[in-house]
C-alpha positions as CSV (number, residue, x, y, z in Angstrom):
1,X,-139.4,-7.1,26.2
2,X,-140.2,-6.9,30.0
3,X,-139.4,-3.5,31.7
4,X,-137.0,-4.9,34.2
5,X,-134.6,-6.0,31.3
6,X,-133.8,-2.6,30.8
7,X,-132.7,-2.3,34.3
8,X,-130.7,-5.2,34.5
9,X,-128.9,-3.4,31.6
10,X,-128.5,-0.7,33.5
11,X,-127.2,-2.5,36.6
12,X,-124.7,-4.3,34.1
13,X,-123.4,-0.7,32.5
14,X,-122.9,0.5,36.0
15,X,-120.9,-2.5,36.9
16,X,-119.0,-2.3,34.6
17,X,-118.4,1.3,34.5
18,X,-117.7,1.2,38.1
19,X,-115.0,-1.8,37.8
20,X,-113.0,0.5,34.6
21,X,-113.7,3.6,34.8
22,X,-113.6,4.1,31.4
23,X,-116.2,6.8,31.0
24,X,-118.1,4.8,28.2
25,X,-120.8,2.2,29.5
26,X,-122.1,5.3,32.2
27,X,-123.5,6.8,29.1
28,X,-125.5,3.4,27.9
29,X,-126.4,3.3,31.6
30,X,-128.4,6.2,31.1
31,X,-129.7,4.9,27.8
32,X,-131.0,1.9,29.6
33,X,-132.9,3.9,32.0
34,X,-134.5,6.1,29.6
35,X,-135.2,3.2,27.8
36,X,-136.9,1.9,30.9
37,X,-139.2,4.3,31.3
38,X,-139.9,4.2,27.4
39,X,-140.6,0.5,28.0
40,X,-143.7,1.1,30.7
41,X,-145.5,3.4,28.1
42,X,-144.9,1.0,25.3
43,X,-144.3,-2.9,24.3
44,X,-142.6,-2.1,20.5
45,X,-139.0,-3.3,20.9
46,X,-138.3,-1.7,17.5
47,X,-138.7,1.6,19.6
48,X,-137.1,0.9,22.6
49,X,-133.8,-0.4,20.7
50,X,-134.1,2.9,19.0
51,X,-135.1,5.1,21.5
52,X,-131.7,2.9,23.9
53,X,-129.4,3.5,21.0
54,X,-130.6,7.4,20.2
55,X,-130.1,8.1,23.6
56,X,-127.1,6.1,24.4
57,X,-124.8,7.9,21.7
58,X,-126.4,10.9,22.0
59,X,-125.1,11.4,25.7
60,X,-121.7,9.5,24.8
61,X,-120.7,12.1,21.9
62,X,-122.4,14.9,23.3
63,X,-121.4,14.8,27.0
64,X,-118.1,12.7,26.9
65,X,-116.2,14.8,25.9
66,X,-117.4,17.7,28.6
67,X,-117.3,15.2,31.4
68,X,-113.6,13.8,30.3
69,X,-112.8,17.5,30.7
70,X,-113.5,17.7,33.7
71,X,-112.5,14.0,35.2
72,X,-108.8,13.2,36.6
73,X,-107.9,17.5,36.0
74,X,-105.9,17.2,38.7
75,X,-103.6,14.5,37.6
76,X,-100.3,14.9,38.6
77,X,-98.2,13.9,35.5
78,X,-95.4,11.5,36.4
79,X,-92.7,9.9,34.8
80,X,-92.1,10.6,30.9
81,X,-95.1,13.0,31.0
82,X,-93.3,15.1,33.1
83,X,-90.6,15.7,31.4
84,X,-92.7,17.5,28.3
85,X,-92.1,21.4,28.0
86,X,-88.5,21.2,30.3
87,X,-85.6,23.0,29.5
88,X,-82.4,21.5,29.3
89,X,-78.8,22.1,27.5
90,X,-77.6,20.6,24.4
91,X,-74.6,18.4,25.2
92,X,-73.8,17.2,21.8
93,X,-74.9,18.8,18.5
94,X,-78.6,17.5,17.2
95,X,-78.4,16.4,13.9
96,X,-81.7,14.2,12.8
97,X,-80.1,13.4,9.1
98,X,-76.7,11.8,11.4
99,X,-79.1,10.7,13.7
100,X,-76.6,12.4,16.6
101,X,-77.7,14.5,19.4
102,X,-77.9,14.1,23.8
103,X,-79.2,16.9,26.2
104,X,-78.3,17.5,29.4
105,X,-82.1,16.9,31.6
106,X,-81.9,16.8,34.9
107,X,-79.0,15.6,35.5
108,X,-79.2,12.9,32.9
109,X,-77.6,12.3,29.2
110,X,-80.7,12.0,26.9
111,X,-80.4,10.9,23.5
112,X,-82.1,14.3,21.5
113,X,-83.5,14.8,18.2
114,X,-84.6,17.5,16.9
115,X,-88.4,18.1,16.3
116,X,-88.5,20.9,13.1
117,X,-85.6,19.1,11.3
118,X,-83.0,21.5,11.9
119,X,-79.5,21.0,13.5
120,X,-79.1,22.5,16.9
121,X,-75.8,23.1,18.1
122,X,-74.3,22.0,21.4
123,X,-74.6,24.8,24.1
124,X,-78.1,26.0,23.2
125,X,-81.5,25.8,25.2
126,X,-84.0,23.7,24.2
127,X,-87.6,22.6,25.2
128,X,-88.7,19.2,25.1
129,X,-92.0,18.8,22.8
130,X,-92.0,14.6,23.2
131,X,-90.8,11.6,24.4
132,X,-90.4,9.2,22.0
133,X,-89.3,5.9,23.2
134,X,-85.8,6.3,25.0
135,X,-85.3,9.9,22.7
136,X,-86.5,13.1,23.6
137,X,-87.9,15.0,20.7
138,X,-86.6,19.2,21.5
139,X,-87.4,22.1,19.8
140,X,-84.9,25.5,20.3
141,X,-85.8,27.9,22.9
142,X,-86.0,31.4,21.4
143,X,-85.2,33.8,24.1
């Protein structure tokens, strides 16, 4: 296999990473140009394939996760999300096994349920743990 295949590879990951931005084709990007360089010292496909795939999975389990770490930190959390770890007042008493329950959350009637099973009277202080579809799953606030 010709050298410049593996750089047309490359060009293709970084396309393609560039267009999602999904943090997954940059790391067979950098297979491919290992692989490149591989490829000028040696004609065996057998160990280019190997050395592309060592090297491709090698940086995506090692350094993905470091580099996701690190990329979109600063996200402002929006909507639903930012509604996880609020405080709010119980409204009507949570009862999971009824299936009964609202909070009070920003100024809007939520539909609660309780997340460790256990009924929570109206009046208390709870936190919300989840969002789970138009529910908010709450947990009691121990003061």
């Amino acid at each position: 296999m010709p050298e410049f295949v593996w750089l047309i590879i490359l060009a293709l990951c970084l396309v393609v990473e560039i267009a999602t931005l999904g943090l997954v084709t940059i790391w067979f990007a950098g297979g491919a140009l290992v692989t490149f360089f591989v490829a000028m010292a040696t004609d065996s496909i057998v160990i280019q394939l190997i050395v592309f795939l060592a090297v491709s999975f090698l940086l995506l389990f090692v350094t993905r996760p470091i580099a996701k770490k690190f990329y979109n930190n600063k996200r402002t959390k929006t909507n639903v999300d930012s509604l996880i770890g609020e405080q709010c007042k119980v409204t009507e008493s949570i009862d999971n096994f009824n299936g009964t329950g609202t909070v009070l959350l920003n100024g809007l009637e939520w539909t609660a349920r309780s997340k460790k099973e256990e009924v929570i009277e109206a009046g208390a202080r709870v936190q919300v743990c989840a969002v789970d579809g138009v529910k908010v799953v709450v947990e009691k606030v121990t003061e």
